[in-house]
C-alpha positions as CSV (number, residue, x, y, z in Angstrom):
1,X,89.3,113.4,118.6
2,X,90.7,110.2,119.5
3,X,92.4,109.1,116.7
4,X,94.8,112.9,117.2
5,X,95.3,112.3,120.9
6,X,96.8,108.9,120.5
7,X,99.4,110.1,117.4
8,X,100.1,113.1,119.6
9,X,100.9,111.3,122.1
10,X,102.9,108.5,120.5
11,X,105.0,111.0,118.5
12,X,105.2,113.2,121.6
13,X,106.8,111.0,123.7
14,X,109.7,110.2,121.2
15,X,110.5,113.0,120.1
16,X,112.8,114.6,123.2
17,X,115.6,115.9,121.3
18,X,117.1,118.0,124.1
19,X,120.9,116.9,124.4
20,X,121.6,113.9,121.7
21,X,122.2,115.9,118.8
22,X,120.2,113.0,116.6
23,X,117.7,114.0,114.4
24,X,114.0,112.9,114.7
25,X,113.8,110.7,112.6
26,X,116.7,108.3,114.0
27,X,114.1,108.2,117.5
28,X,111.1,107.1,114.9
29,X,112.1,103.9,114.2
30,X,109.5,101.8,116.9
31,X,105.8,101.4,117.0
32,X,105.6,105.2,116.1
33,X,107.2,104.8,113.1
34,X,104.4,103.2,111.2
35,X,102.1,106.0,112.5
36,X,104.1,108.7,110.2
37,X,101.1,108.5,107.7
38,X,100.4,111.5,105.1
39,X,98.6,111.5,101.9
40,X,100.6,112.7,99.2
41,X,98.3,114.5,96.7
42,X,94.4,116.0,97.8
43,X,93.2,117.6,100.8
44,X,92.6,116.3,104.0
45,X,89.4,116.7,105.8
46,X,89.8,119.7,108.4
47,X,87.8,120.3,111.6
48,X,86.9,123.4,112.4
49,X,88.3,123.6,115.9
50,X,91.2,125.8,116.3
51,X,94.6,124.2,115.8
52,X,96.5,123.5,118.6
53,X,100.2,123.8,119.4
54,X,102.2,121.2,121.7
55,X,103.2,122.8,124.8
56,X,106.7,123.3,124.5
57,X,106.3,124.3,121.0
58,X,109.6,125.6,119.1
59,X,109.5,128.8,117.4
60,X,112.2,127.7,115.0
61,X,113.2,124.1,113.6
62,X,115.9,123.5,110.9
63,X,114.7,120.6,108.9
64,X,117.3,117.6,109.2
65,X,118.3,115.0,106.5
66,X,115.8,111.5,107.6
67,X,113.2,114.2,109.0
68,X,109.2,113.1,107.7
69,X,106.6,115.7,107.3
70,X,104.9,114.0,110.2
71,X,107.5,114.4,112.3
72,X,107.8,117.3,112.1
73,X,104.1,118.4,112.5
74,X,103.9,116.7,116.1
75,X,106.7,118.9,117.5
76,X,104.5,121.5,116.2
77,X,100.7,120.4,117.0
78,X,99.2,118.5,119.2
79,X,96.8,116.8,116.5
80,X,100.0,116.0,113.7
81,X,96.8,114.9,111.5
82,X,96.0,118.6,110.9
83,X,99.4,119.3,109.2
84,X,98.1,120.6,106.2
85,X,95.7,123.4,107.9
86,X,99.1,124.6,109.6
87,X,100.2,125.9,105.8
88,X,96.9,127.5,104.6
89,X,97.1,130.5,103.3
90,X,101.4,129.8,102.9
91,X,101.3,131.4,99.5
92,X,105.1,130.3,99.5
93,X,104.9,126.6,99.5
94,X,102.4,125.4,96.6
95,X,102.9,122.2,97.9
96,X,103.5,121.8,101.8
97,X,105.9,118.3,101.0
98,X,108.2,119.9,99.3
99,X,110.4,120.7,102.2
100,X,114.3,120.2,102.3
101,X,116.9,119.5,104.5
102,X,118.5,122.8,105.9
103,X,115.1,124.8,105.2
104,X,114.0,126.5,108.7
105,X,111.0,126.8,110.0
106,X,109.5,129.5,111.9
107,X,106.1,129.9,113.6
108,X,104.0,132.8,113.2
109,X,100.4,134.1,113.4
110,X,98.0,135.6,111.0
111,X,94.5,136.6,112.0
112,X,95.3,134.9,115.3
113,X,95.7,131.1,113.7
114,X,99.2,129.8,113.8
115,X,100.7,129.2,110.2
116,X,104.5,127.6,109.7
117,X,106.7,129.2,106.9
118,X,109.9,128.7,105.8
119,X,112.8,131.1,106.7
120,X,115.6,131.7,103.9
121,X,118.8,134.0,105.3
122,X,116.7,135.1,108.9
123,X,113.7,136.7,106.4
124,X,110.9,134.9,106.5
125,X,109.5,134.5,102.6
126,X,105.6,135.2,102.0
127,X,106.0,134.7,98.2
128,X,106.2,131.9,95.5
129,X,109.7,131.0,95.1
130,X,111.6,128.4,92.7
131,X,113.7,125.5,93.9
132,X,116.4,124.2,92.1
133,X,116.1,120.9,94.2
134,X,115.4,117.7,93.1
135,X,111.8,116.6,93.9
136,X,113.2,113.3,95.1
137,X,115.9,115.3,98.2
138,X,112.6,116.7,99.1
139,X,111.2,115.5,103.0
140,X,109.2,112.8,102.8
141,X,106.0,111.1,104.0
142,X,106.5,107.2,105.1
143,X,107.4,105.2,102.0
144,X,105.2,102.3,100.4
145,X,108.2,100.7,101.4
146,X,107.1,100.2,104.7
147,X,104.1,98.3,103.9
148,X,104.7,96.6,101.1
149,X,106.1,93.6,102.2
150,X,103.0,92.8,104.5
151,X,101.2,92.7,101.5
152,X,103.8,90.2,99.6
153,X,103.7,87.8,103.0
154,X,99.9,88.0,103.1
155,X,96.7,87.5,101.3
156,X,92.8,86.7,101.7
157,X,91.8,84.8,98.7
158,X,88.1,83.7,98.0
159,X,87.6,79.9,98.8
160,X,86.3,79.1,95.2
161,X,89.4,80.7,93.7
162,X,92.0,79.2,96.1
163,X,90.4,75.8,95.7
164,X,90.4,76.4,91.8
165,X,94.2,77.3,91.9
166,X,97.0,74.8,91.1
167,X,99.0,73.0,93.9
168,X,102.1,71.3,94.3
169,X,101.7,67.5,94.0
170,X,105.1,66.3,94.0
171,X,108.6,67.6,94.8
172,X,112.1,66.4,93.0
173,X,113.2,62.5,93.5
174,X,109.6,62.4,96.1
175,X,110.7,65.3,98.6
176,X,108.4,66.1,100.6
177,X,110.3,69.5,101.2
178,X,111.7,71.8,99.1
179,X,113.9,74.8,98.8
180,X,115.5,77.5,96.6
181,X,116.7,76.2,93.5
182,X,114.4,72.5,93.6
183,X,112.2,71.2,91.1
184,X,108.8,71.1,92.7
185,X,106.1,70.1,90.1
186,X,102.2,71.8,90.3
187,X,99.2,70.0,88.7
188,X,96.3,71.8,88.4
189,X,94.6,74.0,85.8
190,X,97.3,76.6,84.4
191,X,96.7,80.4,82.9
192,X,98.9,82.7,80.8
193,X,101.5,83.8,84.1
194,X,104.9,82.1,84.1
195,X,105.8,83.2,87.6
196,X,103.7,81.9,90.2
197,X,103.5,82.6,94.4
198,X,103.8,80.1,96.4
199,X,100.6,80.4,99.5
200,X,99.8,78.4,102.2
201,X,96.1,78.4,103.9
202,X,96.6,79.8,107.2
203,X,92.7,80.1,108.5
204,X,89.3,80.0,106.7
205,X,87.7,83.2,108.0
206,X,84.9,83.4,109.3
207,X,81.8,86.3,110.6
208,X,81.9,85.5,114.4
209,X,78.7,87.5,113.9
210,X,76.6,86.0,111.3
211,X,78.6,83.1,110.7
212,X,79.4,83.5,106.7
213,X,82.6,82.8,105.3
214,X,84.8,85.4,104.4
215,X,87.4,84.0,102.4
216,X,91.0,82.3,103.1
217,X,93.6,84.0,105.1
218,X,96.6,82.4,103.2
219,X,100.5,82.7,103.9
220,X,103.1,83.6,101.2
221,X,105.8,80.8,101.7
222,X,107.8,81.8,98.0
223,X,107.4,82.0,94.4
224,X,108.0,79.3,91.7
225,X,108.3,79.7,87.8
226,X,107.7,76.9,85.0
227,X,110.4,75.0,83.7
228,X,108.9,75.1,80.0
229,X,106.7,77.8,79.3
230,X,102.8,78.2,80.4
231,X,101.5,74.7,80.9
232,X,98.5,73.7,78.7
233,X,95.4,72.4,80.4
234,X,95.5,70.6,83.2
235,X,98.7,69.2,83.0
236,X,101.6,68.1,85.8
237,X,104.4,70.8,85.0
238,X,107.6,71.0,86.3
239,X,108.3,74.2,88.1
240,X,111.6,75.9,90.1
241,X,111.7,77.5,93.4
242,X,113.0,81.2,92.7
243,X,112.3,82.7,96.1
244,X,111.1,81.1,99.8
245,X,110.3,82.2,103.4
246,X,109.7,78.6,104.4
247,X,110.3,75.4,103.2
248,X,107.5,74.3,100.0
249,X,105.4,71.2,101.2
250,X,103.0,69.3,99.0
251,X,99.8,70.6,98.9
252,X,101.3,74.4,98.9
253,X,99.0,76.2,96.3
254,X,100.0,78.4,93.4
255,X,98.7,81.8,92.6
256,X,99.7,83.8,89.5
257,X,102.0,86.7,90.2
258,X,100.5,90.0,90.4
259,X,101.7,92.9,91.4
260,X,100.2,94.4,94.8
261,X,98.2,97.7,94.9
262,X,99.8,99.7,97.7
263,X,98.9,102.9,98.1
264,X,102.3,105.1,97.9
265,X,101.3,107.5,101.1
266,X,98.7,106.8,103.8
267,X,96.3,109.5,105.1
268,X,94.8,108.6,108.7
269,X,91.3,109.5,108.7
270,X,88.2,108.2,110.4
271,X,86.0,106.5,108.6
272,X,83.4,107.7,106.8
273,X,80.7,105.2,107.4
274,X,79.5,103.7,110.7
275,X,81.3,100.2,111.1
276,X,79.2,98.2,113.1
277,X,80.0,94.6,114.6
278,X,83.6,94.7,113.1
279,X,85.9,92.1,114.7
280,X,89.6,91.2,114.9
281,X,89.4,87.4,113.7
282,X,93.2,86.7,112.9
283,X,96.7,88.0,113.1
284,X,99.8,87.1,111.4
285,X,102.3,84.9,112.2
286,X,99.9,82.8,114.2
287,X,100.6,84.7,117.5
288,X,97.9,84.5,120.6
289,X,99.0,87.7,122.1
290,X,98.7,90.7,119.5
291,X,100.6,94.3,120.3
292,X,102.0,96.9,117.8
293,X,102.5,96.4,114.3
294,X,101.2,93.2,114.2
295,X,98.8,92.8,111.2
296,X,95.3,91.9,112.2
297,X,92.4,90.6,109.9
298,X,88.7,92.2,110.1
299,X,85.8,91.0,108.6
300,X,84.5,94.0,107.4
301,X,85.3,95.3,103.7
302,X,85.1,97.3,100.9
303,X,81.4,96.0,101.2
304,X,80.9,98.0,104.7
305,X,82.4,100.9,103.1
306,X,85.8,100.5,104.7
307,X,88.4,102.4,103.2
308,X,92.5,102.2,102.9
309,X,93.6,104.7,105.3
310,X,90.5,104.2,107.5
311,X,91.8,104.2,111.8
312,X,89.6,101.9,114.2
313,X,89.4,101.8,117.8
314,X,90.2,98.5,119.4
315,X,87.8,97.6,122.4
316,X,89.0,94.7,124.8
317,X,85.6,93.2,126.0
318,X,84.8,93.8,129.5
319,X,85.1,90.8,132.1
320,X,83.2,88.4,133.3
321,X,82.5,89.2,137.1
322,X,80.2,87.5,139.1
323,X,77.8,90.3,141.2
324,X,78.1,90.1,145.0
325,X,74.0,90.7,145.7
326,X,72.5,88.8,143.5
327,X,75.3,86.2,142.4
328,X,74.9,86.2,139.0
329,X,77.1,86.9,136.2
330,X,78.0,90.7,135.1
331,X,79.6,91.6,132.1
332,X,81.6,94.7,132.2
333,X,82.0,97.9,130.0
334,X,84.1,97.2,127.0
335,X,87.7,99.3,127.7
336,X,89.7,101.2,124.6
337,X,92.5,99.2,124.3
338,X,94.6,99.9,120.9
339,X,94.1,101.8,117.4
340,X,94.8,100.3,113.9
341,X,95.2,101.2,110.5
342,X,93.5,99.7,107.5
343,X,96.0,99.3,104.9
344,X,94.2,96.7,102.7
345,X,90.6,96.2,102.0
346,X,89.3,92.9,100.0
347,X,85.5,92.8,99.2
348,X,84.3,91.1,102.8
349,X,88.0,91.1,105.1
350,X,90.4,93.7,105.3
351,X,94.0,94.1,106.6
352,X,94.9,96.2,109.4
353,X,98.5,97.2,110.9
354,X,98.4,98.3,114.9
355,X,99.5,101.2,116.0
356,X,98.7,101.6,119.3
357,X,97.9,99.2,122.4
358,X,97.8,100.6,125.5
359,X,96.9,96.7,126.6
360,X,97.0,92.9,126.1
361,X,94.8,92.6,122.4
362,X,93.9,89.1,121.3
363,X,91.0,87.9,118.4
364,X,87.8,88.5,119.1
365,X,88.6,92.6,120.4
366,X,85.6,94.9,119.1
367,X,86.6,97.4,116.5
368,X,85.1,101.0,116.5
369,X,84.7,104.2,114.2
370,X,87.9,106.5,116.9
């Protein structure tokens, strides 16, 4: 499977340990860091293909304080997706995340599959056991913490709503910029919130396919809250800038705060519908040239069935070549040139991080099921 060969291989070449005494997790801190993905709670879909061990796998491994439960899989299989079929049948571990610091490791085989157990004193334990450790000391998947912040910095909003939504109309004394701390003042019609973010429309999306429009790809520039309470109608009210990433112009819309839905763990998968004529048709930050962990926008959504969690192949289209015979233009095979990640799916656009490119990616690259 594609989607396993290109984690292996990511995670594989980081994680040489031999003779720097750092743990892994200090070498995961690059474009594989973002690929240390595992769902938290539920089961994750299993081939039935034997698992596979890396090569040089290590019969032993003392879990060290930063180590990720991914991390730790890919020095042990080549397809670190398949983590959880490593402990089945591991009556000892309940739950496979809760794994500590200092805990060893050892390989073994039972009806000719290789399982991993934990080792306590040079015995290795086949039965429950109770841990006195805290839940949160336990070793961890990759935080929400890593994603998070893309989602505060980035939105696609519906044109109607956006166009709806209250804007600034004026800053303090006639600025025509303002900062932390200014009084900016928004006209429009208000709700219930207090708080409001501050967005700025970055590119009106569109199907390169059929041609409908998709929504807004806005830009979070800060947040502003009103002077005097919720404003009534459609009044002017004066508001303060709390928080900015760039300067508040005139014309910057408001949105009410709310707080973003991001999913505490991520679980790679493929997806589990066919995703057909899915696009790249913007990135973040404006960019021409996009490589890892850049976010991308797709126009495919909840709508095509596409999930959270859900990895896509990027295809660079083939070139344009001209054919020697008969002179006329030949388009080439389309070449894999990157995965992503979905980690944020609105009804007709979705948001998706990069965690691979093997080459140049710009708009307009083909996305696949891996």
């Amino acid at each position: 499977m594609e989607v396993s060969k290109w984690i292996a291989n990511c995670m594989g070449s980081i994680l040489d340990r031999r003779g720097s005494g750092r743990t892994v997790a200090q070498r995961l801190i690059r474009p594989c860091a973002l690929a240390v993905l595992l769902v938290a709670n539920g089961a994750v879909a299993q081939s039935d293909e034997p698992l596979t061990l890396n090569p040089e796998v290590p019969l032993t491994y003392t879990v060290q304080p930063g180590d990720t439960l991914w991390e730790i899989a890919a020095l042990f299989l080549r397809d670190p997706w398949r983590w959880e079929a490593l402990w089945a049948g591991n009556l000892q571990v309940g739950n496979p995340h809760l794994i500590y610091p200092g805990d060893t490791l050892s390989l073994m085989w039972e009806s000719g599959q290789p399982r991993l157990v934990r080792a306590e004193g040079g015995d290795i334990k086949l039965s429950p056991s109770m841990r006195a450790s805290p839940l949160d000391l336990a070793i961890p998947a990759i935080s929400r913490q890593h994603i998070e912040p893309f989602l505060r910095q980035h939105q696609v909003v519906e044109t109607a709503a956006l166009d709806r939504a209250p804007y600034v109309v004026s800053g303090d004394a006639g600025r025509l910029i303002s900062g932390v701390g200014d009084t900016v003042y928004g006209k429009g019609k208000w709700g219930d919130a207090l708080s409001y973010r501050l967005v700025r429309r970055v590119k009106k999306l569109k199907d390169p396919v059929s041609g409908e429009g998709l929504g807004i790809f806005v830009s979070d520039i800060g947040e502003a809250r009103l002077q005097d309470g919720p404003a009534d109608g459609e009044n002017v009210a004066a508001m303060t800038v709390s928080e900015m990433r760039e300067e508040v112009r005139i014309g910057d819309r408001l949105l009410p705060v709310t707080e973003a839905e991001v999913e505490p763990f991520y679980q790679p998968q493929a997806p589990g519908e066919m995703i057909s004529d899915a696009y790249m048709i913007g990135v973040a930050g404006g960019v021409t040239q996009i490589s890892v962990l850049d976010i991308v926008v797709i126009n495919r959504g909840a709508r095509e069935s596409l999930q959270v969690g859900d990895v896509l192949a990027i295809d660079h289209a083939g070139e344009l070549v001209k054919d020697p015979v008969t002179g006329k233009p030949v388009r080439l095979p389309d070449t894999r040139a990157g995965v992503l990640m979905v980690f944020s799916v609105y009804d007709r656009a979705s948001f998706g991080l990069v965690l691979e490119a093997t080459k140049p990616l710009s708009v307009g690259d083909k996305l696949s099921n891996p």
